[in-house]
C-alpha positions in Angstrom: 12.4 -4.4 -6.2 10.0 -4.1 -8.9 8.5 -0.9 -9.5 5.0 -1.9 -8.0 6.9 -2.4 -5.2 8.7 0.7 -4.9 5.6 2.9 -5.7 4.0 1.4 -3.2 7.2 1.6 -0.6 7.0 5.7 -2.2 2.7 5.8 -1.0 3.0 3.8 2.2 6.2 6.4 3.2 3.5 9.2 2.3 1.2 7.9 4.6 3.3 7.6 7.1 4.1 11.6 6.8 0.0 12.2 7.6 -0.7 9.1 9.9 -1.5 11.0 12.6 -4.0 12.9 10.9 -6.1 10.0 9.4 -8.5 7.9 11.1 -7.0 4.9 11.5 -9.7 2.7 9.7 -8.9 4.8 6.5 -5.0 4.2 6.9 -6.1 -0.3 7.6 -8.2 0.5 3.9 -5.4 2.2 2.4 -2.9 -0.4 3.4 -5.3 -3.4 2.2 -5.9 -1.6 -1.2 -1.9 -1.3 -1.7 -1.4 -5.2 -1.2 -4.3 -6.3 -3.3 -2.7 -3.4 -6.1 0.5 -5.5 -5.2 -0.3 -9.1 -5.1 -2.4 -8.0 -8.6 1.0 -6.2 -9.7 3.2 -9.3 -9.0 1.0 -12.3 -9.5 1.1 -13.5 -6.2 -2.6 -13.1 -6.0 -3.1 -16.0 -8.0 -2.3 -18.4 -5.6 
């Protein structure tokens, strides 16, 4: 696992903690910023 990857394994466990007080449309924008972060992190948004 790179460490892109396990920071963003260390947010998304966070998140989970405080789901249930978020609205959920803030926890679908979190989510989609951490993959874009990823896919930038790892390349695999070039595709």
């Amino acid at each position: 696992m790179t460490p892109a990857e396990q920071a963003i394994d260390n947010i998304t466990a966070i998140l989970n903690k405080y789901a249930d007080q978020m609205d959920l449309l803030d926890i679908i924008d979190i989510v989609d910023s951490l993959r874009v972060l990823l896919e930038n992190a790892t390349g695999d948004g070039n595709k």
